[in-house]
N, C-alpha and C positions, 0 to 999 in steps of 0.2 A: 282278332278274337274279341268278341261281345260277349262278356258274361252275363245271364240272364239269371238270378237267381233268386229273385222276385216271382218273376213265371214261375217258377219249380216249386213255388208255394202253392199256387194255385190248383183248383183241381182239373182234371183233363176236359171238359166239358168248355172252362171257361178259359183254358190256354188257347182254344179256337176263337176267341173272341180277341185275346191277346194278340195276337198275331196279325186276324185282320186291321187292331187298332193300328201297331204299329206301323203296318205296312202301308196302311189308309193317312197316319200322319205323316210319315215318311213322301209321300206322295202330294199332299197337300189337298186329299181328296176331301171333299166340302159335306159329304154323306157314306158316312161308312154302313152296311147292313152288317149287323151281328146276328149269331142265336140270343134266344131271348135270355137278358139277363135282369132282375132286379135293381133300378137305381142305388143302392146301396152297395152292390155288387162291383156293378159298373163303374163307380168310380173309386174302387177297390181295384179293379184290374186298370184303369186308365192311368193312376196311379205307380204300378207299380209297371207300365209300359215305360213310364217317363224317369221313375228313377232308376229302370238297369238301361237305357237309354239317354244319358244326357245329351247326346247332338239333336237330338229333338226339342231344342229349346223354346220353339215357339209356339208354345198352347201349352195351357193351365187349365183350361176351361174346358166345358165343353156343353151341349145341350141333346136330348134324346127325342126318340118319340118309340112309342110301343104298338109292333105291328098287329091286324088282327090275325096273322097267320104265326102266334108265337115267335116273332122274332124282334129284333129294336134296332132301331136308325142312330148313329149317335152321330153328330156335326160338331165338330172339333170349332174352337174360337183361336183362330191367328191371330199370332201377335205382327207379323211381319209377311211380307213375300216371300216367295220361293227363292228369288234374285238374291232379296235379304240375306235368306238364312244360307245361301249356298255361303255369300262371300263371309259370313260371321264366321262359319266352318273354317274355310280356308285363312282367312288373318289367327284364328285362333291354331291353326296348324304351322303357322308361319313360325308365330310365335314358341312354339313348342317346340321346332327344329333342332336346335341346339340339345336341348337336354334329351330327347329322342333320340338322337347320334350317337350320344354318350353312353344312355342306359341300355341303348340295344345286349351288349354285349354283356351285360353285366347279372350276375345272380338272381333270383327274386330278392330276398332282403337287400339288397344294394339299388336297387332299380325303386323297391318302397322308400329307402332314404332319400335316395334324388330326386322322388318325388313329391316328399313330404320338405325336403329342404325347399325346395324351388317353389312352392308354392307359398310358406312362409317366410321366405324370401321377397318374392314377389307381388305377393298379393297380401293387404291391409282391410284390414273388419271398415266396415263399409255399408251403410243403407244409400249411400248417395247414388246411387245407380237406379233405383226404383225397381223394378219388375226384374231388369240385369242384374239385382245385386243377388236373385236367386237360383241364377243359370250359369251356365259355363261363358259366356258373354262378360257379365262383367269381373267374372274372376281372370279371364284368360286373356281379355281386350283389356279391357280399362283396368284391369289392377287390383279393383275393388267390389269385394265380397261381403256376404253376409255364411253364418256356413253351410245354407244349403246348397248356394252357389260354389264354395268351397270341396263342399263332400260331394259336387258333383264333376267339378274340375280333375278333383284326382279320380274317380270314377272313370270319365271320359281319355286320362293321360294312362291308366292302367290297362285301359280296352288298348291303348296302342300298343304298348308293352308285352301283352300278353299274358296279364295279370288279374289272376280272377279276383272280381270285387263286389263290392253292392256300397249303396247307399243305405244306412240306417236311419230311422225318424222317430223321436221318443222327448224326453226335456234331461236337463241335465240342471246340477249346481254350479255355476259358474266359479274355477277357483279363482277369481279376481275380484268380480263383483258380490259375491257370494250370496247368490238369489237363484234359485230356480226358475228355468227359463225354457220356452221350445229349442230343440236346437237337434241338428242332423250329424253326421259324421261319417266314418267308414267302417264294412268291416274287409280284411284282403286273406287271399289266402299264398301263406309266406311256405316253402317247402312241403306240402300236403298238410298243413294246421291253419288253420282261422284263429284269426285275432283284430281284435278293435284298436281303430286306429282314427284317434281326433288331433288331427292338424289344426281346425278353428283355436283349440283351446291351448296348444303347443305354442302357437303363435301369439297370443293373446296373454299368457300365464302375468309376462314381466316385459316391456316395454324394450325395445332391438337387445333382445336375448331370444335366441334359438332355444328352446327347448323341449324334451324327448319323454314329459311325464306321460304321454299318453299313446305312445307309440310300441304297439303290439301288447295289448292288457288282453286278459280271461276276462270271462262272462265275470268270474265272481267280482274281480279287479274293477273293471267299470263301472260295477253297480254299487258301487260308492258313491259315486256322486250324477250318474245316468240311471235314466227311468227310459229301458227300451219298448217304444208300441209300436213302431212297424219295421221286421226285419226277417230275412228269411229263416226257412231251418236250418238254419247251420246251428254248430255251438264250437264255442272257444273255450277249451279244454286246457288250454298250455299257455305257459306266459318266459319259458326259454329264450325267446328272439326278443323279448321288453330291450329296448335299446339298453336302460342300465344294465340289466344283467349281465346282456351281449360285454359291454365294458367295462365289468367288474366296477359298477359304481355303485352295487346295491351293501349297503354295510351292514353283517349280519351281526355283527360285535363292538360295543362301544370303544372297545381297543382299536377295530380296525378304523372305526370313524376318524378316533384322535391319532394316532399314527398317522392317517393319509394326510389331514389338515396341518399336520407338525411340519411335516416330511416336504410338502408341499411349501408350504409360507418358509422356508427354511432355502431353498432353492428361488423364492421370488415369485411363486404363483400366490394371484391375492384373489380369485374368485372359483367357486369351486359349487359344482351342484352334485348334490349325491341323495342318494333316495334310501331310507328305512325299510327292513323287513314289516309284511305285513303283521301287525299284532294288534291285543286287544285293547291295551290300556294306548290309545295315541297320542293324551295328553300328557302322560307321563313320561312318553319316548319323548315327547318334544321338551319334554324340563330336562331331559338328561341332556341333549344336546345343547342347549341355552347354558348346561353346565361346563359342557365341553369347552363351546367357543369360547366362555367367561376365563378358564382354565390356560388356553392356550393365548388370549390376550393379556394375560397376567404377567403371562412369561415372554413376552415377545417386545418390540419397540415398533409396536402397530398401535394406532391411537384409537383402533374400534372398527367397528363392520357393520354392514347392514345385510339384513335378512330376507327374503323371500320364501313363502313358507306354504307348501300346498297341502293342507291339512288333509283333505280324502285320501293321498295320493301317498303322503309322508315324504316328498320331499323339499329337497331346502337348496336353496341357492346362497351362496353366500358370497360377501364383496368382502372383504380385508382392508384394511384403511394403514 
């Protein structure tokens, strides 16, 4: 199953356009005939052929011509042969074997975690790949992504799954670099609800730490620190499935905060990430917990911690020393 949900954006006139593209790059045909559409259009639908389709990785480009009988020619730019892209397909399914095997059988929310592990696992923020570092090529061969290539990776390992998905495209705040910046992501749809899902920014938060700040957020929840401009109709209503929630790690009470971190450092756990309820004042939630930890290093024969801190998101990672 290929989710298409880019095409569903579009209006029905120019879904025939759609269609012929894909089918025309899928074939490696050198001249595709459409109905007539607008340059502006056109690579509005070429666009979104390629992000609910990532095994089409080899064309970015493209060039037109406008017929006189209302209609337009549009000539895809290869990046590669046929031969190419068959065997890129096939090593990149090779590769995917394993976790394929595994998540067949498993949930949709279980089959989005294995997919969101194993790509943060596997694959490392990356321009070194050049044109690869923006396709399913270099996220799924070589290792190394950028996150379009990323949010198309899971894209492409969701279509195996049977897991409807899309590519989103908009800028976001980096919670590392803390700059806004272009950057793409996912959204999936987990038990009949939509939710946004950034792996780039999971993987990237804090250096070989796994983390879950951005796995299954609400429209409202993303738009802290994303700015989304190309994404289908959908809307993400619900934030139930947020990994913390899922694992009672969202703290709605400073009691429950400091109980966990006691309770915890007390049995010998010294690192711990837990996320804040959404509120208004953020800088003030974060002085109460700077109080907490101060609180609980007081009292303990720990000689200090260090912090990790995702200010849009409110959560905190902490190491215990």
């Amino acid at each position: 199953m290929r989710s298409e949900l880019h095409k569903q954006n579009l209006p029905l006139n120019e879904r025939v356009a759609y269609d012929r593209l894909r089918k025309g790059i899928a074939d490696f045909q050198q001249s595709i005939k459409l109905p007539f559409v607008s340059d502006k259009n056109l690579t509005a639908i070429y666009n979104a052929v390629l992000y609910d389709h990532p095994e089409l990785f080899y064309t970015t480009e493209f060039r037109y011509t406008t017929g006189k009988l209302l209609s337009t020619t549009c000539s895809p730019v290869y990046t590669c042969s046929p031969a190419f892209a068959k065997e890129g397909i096939k090593k990149a399914m090779e590769r995917l074997k394993g976790l394929l095997n595994i998540a067949a059988n498993l949930s949709e929310y279980e089959k989005e975690l294995a997919v969101h592990d194993f790509l943060c696992r596997e694959v490392r923020y990356s321009t070194e790949m050049g044109k690869d570092a923006y396709n399913i090529i270099g996220a799924l061969i070589y290792g190394a992504s950028v996150c379009e290539g990323i949010a198309k990776a899971a894209k492409f390992i969701f279509d195996q799954l049977e897991v409807e998905s899309c590519v989103v495209g908009g800028e976001a705040k980096n919670p590392s670099l803390r700059r806004e910046e272009k950057h793409a992501w996912n959204i999936v749809r987990i038990n009949g609800d939509h939710y946004h899902l950034d792996i780039t920014f999971d993987n990237t938060i804090r250096k070989n730490t796994l983390r879950y700040d951005y796995f299954n957020l609400s429209d409202n929840e993303i738009s802290y620190d994303h700015t989304i401009i190309e994404k289908p109709n959908v809307k993400c209503e619900k934030n139930e499935l947020h990994y913390y929630r899922v694992n009672n790690l969202v703290m709605n009470k400073q009691k429950d905060f400091s109980d966990l971190l006691k309770s915890g450092t007390k049995k010998g756990q010294r690192n711990f990430v837990l996320k804040l309820p959404d509120v208004a004042d953020k800088k003030g939630a974060a002085g109460k917990v700077m109080k907490i930890l101060e609180e609980i290093l007081n009292s303990s024969s720990m000689s200090g911690y260090e912090i990790s801190y995702n200010e849009y998101q409110l959560v905190f990672e902490i190491d215990f020393k």
